[in-house]
KEVEX-846774 format. One record per residue (C-alpha): residue number from 1; x, y, z. Coordinates in steps of 0.25 Angstrom, whole numbers, plus 2048, in hexadecimal, padded with zeros to 3 digits. Layout:
pt num NUM	east X	north Y	up Z .
...
//
This chain:
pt num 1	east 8A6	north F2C	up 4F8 .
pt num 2	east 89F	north F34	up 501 .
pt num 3	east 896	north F28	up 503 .
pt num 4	east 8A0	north F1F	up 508 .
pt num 5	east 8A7	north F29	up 511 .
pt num 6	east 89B	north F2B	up 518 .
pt num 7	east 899	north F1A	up 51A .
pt num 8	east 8A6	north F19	up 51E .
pt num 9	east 8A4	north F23	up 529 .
pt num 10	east 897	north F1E	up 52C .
pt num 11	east 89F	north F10	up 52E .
pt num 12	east 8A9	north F15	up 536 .
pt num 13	east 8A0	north F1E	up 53F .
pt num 14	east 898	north F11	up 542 .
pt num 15	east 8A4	north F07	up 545 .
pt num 16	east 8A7	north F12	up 54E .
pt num 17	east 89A	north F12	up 555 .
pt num 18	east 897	north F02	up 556 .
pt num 19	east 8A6	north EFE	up 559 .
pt num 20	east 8A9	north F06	up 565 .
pt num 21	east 8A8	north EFA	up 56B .
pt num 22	east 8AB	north EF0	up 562 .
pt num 23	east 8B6	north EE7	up 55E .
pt num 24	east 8BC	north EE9	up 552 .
pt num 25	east 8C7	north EDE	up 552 .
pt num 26	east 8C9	north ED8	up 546 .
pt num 27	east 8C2	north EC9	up 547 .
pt num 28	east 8C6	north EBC	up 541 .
pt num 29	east 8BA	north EB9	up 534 .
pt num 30	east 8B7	north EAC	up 537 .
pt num 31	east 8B1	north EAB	up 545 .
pt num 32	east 8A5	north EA2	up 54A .
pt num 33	east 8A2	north E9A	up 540 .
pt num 34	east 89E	north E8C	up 53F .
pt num 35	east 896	north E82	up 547 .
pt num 36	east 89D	north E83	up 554 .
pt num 37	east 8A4	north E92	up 554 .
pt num 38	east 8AE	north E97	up 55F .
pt num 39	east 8A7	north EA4	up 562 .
pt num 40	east 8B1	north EAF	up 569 .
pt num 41	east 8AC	north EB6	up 577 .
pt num 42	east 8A4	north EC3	up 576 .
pt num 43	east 8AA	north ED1	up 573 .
pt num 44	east 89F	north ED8	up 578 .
pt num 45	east 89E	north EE5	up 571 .
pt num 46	east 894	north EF3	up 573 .
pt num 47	east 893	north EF4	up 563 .
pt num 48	east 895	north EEB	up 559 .
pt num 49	east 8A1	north EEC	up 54F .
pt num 50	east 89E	north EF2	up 543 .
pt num 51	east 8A6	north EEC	up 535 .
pt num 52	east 89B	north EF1	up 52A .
pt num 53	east 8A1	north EED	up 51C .
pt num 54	east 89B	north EF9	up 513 .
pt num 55	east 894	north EF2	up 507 .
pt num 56	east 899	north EF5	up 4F9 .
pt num 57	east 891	north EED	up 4F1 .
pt num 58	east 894	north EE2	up 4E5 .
pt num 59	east 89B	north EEA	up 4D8 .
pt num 60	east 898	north EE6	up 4CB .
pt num 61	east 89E	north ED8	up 4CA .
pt num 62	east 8A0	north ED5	up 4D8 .
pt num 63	east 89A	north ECA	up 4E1 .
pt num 64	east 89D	north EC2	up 4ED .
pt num 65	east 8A6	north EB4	up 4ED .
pt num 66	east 8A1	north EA8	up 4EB .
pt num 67	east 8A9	north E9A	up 4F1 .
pt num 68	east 8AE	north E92	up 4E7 .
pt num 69	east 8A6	north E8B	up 4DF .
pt num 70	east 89D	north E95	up 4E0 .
pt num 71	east 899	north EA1	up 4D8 .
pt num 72	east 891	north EAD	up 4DA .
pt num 73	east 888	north EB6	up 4D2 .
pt num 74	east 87E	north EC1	up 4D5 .
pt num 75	east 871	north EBC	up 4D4 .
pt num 76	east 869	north ECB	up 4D4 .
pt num 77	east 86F	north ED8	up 4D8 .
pt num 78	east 86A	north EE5	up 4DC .
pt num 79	east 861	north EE0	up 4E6 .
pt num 80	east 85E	north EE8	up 4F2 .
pt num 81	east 865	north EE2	up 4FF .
pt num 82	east 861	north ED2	up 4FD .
pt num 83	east 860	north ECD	up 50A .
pt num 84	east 859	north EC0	up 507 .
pt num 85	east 853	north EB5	up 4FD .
pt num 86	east 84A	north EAB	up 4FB .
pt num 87	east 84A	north EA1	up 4F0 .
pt num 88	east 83C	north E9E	up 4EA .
pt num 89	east 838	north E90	up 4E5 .
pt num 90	east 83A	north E96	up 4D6 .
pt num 91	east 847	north E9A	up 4D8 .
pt num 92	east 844	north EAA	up 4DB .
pt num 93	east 84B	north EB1	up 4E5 .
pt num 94	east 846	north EB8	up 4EE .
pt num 95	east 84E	north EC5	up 4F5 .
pt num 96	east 84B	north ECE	up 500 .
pt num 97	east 850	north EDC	up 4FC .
pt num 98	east 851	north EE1	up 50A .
pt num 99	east 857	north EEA	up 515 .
pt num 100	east 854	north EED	up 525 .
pt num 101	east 847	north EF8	up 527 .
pt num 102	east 84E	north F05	up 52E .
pt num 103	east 853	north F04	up 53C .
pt num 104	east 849	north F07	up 546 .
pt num 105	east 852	north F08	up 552 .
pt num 106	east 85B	north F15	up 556 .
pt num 107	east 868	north F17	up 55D .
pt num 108	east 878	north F17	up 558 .
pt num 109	east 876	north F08	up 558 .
pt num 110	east 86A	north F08	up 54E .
pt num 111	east 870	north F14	up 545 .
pt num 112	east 880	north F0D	up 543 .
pt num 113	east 877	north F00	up 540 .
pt num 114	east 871	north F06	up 535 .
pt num 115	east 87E	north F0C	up 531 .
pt num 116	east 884	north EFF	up 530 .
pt num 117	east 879	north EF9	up 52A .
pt num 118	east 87B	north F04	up 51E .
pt num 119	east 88A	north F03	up 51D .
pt num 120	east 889	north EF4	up 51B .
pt num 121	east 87D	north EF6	up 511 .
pt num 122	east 871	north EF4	up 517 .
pt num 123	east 86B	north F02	up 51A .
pt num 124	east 863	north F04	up 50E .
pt num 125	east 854	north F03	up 50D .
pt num 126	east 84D	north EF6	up 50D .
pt num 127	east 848	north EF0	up 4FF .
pt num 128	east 83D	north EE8	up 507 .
pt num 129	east 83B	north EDF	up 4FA .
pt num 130	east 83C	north ED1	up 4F6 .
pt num 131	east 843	north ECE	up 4EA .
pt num 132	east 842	north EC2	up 4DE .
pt num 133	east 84C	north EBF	up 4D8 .
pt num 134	east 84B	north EB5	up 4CC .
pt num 135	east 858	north EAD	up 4C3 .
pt num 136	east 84D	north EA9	up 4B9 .
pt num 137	east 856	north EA6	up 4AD .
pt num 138	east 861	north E9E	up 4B9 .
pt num 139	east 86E	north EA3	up 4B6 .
pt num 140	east 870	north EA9	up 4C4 .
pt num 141	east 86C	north EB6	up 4C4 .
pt num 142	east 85E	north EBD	up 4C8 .
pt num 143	east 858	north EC4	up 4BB .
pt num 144	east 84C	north EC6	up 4C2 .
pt num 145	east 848	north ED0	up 4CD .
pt num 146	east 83B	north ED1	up 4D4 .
pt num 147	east 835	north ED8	up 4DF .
pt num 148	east 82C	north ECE	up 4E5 .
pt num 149	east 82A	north ED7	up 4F2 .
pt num 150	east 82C	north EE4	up 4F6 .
pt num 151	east 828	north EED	up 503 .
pt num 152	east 82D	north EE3	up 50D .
pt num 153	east 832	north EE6	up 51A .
pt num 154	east 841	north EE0	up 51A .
pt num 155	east 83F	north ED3	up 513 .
pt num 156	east 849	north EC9	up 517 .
pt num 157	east 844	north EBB	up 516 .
pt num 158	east 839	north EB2	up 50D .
pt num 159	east 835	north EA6	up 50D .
pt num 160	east 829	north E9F	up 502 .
pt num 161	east 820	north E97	up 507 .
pt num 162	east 816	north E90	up 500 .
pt num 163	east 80E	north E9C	up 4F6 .
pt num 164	east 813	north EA6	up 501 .
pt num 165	east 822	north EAF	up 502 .
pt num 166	east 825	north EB5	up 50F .
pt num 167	east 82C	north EC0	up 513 .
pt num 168	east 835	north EC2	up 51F .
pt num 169	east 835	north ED2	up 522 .
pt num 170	east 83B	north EDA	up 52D .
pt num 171	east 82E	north ED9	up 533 .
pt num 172	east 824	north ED0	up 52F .
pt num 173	east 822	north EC3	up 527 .
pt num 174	east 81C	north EC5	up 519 .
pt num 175	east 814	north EBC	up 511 .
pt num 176	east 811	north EBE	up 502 .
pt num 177	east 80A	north EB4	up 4F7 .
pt num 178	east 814	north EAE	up 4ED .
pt num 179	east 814	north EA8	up 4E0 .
pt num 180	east 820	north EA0	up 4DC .
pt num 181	east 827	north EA9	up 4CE .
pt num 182	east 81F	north EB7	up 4D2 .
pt num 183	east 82A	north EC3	up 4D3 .
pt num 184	east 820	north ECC	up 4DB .
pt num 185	east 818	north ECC	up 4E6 .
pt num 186	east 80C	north ED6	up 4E8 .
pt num 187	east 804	north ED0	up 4F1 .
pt num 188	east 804	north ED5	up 4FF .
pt num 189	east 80C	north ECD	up 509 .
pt num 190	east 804	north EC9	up 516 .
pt num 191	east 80C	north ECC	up 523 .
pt num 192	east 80F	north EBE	up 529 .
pt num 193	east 813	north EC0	up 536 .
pt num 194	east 81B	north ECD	up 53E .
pt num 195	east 82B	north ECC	up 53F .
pt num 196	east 832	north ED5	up 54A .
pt num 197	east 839	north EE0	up 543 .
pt num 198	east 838	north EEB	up 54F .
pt num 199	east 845	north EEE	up 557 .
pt num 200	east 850	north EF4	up 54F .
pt num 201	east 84E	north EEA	up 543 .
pt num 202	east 85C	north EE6	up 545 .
pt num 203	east 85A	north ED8	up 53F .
pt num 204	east 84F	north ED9	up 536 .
pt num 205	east 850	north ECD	up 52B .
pt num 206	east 846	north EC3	up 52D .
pt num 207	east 84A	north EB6	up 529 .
pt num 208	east 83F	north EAD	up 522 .
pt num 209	east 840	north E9E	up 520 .
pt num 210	east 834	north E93	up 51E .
pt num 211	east 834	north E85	up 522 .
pt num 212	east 82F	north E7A	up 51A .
pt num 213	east 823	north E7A	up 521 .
pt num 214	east 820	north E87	up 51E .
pt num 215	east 826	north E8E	up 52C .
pt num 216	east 82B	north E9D	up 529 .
pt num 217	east 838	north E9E	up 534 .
pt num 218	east 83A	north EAE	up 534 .
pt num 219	east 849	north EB1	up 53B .
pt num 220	east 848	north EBF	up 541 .
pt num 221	east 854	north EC5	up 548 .
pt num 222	east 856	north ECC	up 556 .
pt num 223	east 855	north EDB	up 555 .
pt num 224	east 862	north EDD	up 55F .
pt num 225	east 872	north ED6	up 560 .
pt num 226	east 86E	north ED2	up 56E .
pt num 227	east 860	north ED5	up 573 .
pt num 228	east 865	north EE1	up 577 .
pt num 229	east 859	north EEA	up 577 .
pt num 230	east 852	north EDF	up 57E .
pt num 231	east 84A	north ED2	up 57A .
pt num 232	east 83D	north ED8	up 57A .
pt num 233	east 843	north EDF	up 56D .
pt num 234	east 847	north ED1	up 565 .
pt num 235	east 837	north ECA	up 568 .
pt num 236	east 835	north EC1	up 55D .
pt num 237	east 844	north EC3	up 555 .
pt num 238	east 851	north EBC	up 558 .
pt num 239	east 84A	north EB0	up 553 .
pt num 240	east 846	north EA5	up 547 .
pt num 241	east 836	north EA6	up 549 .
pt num 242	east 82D	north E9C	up 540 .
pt num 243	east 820	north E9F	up 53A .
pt num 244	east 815	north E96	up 537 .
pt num 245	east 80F	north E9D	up 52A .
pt num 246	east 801	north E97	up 52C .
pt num 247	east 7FE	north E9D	up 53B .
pt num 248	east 80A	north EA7	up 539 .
pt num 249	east 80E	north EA2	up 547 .
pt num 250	east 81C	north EA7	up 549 .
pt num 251	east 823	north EA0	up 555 .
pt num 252	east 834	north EA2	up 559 .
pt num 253	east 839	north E97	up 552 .
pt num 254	east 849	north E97	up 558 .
pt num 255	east 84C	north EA4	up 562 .
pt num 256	east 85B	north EAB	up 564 .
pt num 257	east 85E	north EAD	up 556 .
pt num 258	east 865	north EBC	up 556 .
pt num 259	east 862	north EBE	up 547 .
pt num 260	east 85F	north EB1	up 53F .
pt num 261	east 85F	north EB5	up 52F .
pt num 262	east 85F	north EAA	up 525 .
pt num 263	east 858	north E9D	up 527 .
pt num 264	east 857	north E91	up 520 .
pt num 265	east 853	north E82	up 523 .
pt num 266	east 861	north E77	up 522 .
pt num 267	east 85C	north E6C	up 517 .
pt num 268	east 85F	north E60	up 51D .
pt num 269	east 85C	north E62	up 52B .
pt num 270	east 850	north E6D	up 528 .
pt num 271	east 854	north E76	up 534 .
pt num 272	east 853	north E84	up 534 .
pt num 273	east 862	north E8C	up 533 .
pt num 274	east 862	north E9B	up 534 .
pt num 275	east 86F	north EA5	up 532 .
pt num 276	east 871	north EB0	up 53F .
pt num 277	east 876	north EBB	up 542 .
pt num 278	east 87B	north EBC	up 552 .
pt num 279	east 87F	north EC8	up 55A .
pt num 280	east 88A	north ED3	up 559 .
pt num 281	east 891	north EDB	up 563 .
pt num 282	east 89B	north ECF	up 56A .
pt num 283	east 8A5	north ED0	up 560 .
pt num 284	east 8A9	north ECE	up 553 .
pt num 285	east 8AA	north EBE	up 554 .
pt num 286	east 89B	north EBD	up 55A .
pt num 287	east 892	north EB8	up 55A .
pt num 288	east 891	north EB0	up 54C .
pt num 289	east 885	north EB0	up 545 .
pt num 290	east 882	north EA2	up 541 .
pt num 291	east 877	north E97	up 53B .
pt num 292	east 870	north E8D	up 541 .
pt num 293	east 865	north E85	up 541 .
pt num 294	east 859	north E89	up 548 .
pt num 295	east 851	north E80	up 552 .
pt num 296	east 842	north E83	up 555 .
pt num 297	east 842	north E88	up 564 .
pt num 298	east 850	north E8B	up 563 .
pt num 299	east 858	north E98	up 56A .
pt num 300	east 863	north E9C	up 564 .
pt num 301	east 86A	north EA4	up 571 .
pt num 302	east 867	north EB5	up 56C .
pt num 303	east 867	north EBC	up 574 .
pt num 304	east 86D	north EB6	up 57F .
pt num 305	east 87A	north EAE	up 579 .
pt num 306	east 87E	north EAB	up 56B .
pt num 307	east 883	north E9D	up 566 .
pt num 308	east 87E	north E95	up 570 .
pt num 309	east 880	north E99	up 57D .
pt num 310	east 889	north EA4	up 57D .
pt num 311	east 884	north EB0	up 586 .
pt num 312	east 882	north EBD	up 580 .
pt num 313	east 886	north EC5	up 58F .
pt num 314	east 87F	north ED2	up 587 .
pt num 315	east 871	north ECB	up 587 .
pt num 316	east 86A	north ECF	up 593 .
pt num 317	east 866	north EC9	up 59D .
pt num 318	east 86B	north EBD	up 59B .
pt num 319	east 863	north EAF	up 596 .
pt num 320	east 86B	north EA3	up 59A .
pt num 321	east 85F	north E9B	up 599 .
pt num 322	east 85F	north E9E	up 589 .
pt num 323	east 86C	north E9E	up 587 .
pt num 324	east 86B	north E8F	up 58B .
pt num 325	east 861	north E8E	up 580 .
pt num 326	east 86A	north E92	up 575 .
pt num 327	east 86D	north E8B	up 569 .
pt num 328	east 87A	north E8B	up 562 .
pt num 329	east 879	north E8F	up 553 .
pt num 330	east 87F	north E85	up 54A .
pt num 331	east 888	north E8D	up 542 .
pt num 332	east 891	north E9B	up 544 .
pt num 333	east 891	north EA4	up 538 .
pt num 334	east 89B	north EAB	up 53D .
pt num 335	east 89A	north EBA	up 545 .
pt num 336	east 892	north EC4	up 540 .
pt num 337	east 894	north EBE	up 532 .
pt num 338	east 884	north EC2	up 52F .
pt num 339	east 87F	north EB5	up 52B .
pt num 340	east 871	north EB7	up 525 .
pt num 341	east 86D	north EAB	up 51A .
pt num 342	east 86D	north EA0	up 51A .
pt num 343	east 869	north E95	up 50F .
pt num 344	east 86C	north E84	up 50F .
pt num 345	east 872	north E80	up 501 .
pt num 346	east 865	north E7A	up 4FF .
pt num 347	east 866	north E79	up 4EF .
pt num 348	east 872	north E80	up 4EE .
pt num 349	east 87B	north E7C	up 4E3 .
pt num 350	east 889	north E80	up 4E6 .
pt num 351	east 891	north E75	up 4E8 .
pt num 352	east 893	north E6A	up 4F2 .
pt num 353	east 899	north E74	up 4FC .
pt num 354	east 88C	north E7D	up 4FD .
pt num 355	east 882	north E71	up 4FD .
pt num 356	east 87F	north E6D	up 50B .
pt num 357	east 87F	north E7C	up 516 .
pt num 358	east 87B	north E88	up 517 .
pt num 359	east 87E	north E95	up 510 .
pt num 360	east 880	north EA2	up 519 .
pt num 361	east 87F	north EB0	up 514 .
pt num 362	east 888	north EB8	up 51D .
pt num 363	east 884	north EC7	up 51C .
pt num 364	east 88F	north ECD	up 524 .
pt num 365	east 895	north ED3	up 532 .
pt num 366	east 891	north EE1	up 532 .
pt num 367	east 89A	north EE2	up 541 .
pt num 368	east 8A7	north ED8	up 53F .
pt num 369	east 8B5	north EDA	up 53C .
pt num 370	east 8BA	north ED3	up 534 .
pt num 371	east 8AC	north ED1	up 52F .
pt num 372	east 8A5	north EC5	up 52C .
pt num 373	east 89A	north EBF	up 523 .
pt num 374	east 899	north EC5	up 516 .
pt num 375	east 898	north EB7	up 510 .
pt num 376	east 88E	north EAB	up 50D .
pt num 377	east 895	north EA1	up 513 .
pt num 378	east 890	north E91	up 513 .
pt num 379	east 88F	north E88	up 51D .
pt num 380	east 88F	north E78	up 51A .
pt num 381	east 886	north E70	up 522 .
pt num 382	east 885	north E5F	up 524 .
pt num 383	east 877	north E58	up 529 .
pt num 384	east 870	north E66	up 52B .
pt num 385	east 87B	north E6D	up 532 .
pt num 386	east 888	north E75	up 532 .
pt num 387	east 893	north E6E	up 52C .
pt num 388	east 8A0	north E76	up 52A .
pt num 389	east 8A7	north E85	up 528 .
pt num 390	east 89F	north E8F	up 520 .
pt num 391	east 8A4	north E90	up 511 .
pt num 392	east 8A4	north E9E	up 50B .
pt num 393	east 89B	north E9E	up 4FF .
pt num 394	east 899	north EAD	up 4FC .
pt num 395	east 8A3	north EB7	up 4FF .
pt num 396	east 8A8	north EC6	up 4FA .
pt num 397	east 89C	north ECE	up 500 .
pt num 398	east 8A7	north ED5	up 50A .
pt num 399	east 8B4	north ED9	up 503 .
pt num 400	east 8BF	north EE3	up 50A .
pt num 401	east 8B4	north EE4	up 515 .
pt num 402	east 8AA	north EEB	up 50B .
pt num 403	east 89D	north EE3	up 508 .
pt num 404	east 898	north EE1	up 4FA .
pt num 405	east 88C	north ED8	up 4FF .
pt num 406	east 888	north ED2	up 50B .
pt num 407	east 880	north EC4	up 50A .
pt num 408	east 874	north EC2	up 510 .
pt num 409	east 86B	north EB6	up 50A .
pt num 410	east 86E	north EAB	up 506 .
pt num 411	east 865	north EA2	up 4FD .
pt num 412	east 865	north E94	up 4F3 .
pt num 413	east 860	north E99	up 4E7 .
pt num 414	east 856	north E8D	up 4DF .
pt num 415	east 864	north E8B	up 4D4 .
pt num 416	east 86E	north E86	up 4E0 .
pt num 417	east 876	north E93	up 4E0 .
pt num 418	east 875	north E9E	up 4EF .
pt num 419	east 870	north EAA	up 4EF .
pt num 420	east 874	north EB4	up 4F9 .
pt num 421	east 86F	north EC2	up 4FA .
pt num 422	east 87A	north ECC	up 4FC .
pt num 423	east 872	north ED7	up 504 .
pt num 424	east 87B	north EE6	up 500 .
pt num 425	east 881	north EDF	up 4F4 .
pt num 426	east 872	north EDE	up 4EF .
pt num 427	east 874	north ED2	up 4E8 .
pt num 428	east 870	north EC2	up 4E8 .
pt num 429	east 87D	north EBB	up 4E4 .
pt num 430	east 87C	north EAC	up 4DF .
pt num 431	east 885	north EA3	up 4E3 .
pt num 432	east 886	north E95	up 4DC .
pt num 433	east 890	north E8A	up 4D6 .
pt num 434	east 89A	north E8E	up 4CB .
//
């Protein structure tokens, strides 16, 4: 009791603080989403506003809503903030059991961030592990649990390549030897190349995908909402680079990406796609984080103007000339919804409706009201591209404005059914056909 008193005056003391400024109309749900979204004008605030949904957690028999069709079983509990997964050639899953490293920076800023980062379940420790999970006997559920790798530094994304798993930390890239079926590496891992991680760590997932050529893409995130402690502080971040792991070259590979998380090649036309998370502090209805494909040499407009060439008046001074460069992403996810992975229904089995689009795990606003996300939604796509409004596939994470999960990756396991790691629930929850 005395524990819950204390959060809510914690949760009020900080709404206080960070919406002196705000706005705190309620705002309608569904707003800038699709493949050509009406976006509002600015409502420029000092402080974003802050709509934390305290997590409580899955009770014994609960879980999220599946579409219909559709059911949903948890794969593994217990874990320890799942953030993201990789599927193995043998069917193992591979989950990254991890959480931010402290905050380096100081100031009220700095100290009610970390107070909301607790109240929304995230302030714990970091596990700094990989997990494997294994389904040997296929009925849907993991009966096997491994640590395959332990004393990372804020794991995020993995990719296999060849005889060889790398590991996306907070701040480096991290190779190790792999032998497909072992459930534990000892060995050493070899320090690939330096990521940035100085600053206030603010976007600290590393987001790791290889190319069929064996290219490593690493998505790393600015380290501001604007560049408002100065570009000198966001070198190297804000951007998709790609590595070449034979001359561990790493070159910018697209530019102007706030903070792009989940990344994965679309099958027929073998473009690279990535999920992002835009900037805050213009109003509930802006900007919408969205997915898009990503074109080598491309800029994506951050910090100077987002969705195109729509100027952020904050950003100073001014660059017309790149806000002539932008490109506009192909599809709105919506404002602040959190949109973090992001998997094509390659190999999925879940009907015809699920066959051909993109699956997007939609953590949730942290600074919205209403708030949004909170979801895995899908999006249908026709000859390689958006194709139509997003279906809900996964729901019941946020009921009476309290969290019971928050979705974060999102993955097709080897039998057809999606795997999506629920970060404060703790669990992996299987969706599949009925």
């Amino acid at each position: 009791m005395k524990k819950f008193l204390l959060l809510s005056v914690m949760t009020g003391v900080i709404a206080f603080i960070l919406t002196a400024c705000g706005n705190n109309a309620e705002l309608p749900l569904e707003v800038g989403i699709g493949g050509a979204p009406v976006l509002p004008p600015p409502s420029q605030t000092t402080l974003p506003t802050v709509a934390i949904a305290p997590v409580d957690g899955w009770e014994e028999g609960q879980r999220p809503i599946a579409a219909e069709g559709l059911a949903v079983n948890a794969f593994a509990t217990g874990l320890d903030h799942p953030r993201w997964m990789h599927i193995l050639p043998n069917g193992d899953v591979l989950v990254a059991e991890t959480n931010r490293q402290p905050h380096p920076a100081g100031g009220l800023r700095a100290w009610a961030e970390k107070q909301v980062i607790a109240i929304a379940g995230a302030g714990g420790p970091s596990a700094d592990r990989i997990s494997l999970l294994r389904d040997g006997d296929g009925d849907g559920v993991a009966e096997q649990r491994h640590i395959l790798l332990e004393g990372l530094t804020s794991p995020f994304g993995m990719a296999l390549v060849g005889d060889n798993l790398y590991v996306a930390n907070t701040d480096s890239l991290m190779r190790f030897p792999y032998t497909e079926g072992q459930t534990r590496i000892d060995v050493p891992g070899q320090r690939v190349v330096e990521l940035p991680a100085a600053g206030t760590n603010r976007h600290w997932t590393k987001g790791l995908v290889a190319g069929e050529d064996g290219a490593l893409y690493i998505a790393v995130g600015a380290d501001s909402d604007h560049a408002e402690n100065g570009l000198l502080a966001e070198e190297g971040r804000a951007m998709i680079h790609v590595l070449d792991p034979q001359t561990r070259t790493l070159r910018p590979f697209a530019t102007g990406i706030r903070n792009p998380v989940g990344m994965a090649f679309e099958p027929q036309s073998g473009l690279l796609w990535t999920a992002v998370n835009e900037r805050d502090e213009l109003g509930g209805d802006l900007v919408p984080d969205y997915m898009t494909s990503v074109k080598e040499g491309g800029f994506y407009g951050w910090p100077w103007s987002y969705y195109g060439d729509i100027v952020d008046t904050r950003v100073t001074p001014p660059r017309p000339d790149m806000v002539a460069k932008a490109i506009v992403p192909d599809y709105a996810l919506g404002a602040h919804t959190a949109s973090l992975g992001l998997a094509f229904a390659t190999g999925a089995r879940l009907g015809p409706e699920f066959a051909t689009g993109a699956f997007i795990g939609q953590h949730g606003s942290w600074n919205r009201k209403p708030r949004s996300g909170y979801r895995v939604i899908f999006v249908p796509f026709a000859d390689g591209k958006p194709a139509g409004d997003p279906v809900e596939v996964l729901t019941g994470f946020l009921v009476n404005d309290r969290a019971r999960g928050r979705p974060v990756g999102v993955e097709i396991a080897s039998d057809g059914a999606l795997l999506v790691a629920d970060d404060v629930g703790n669990t992996i929850w299987r969706v599949s056909a009925q």
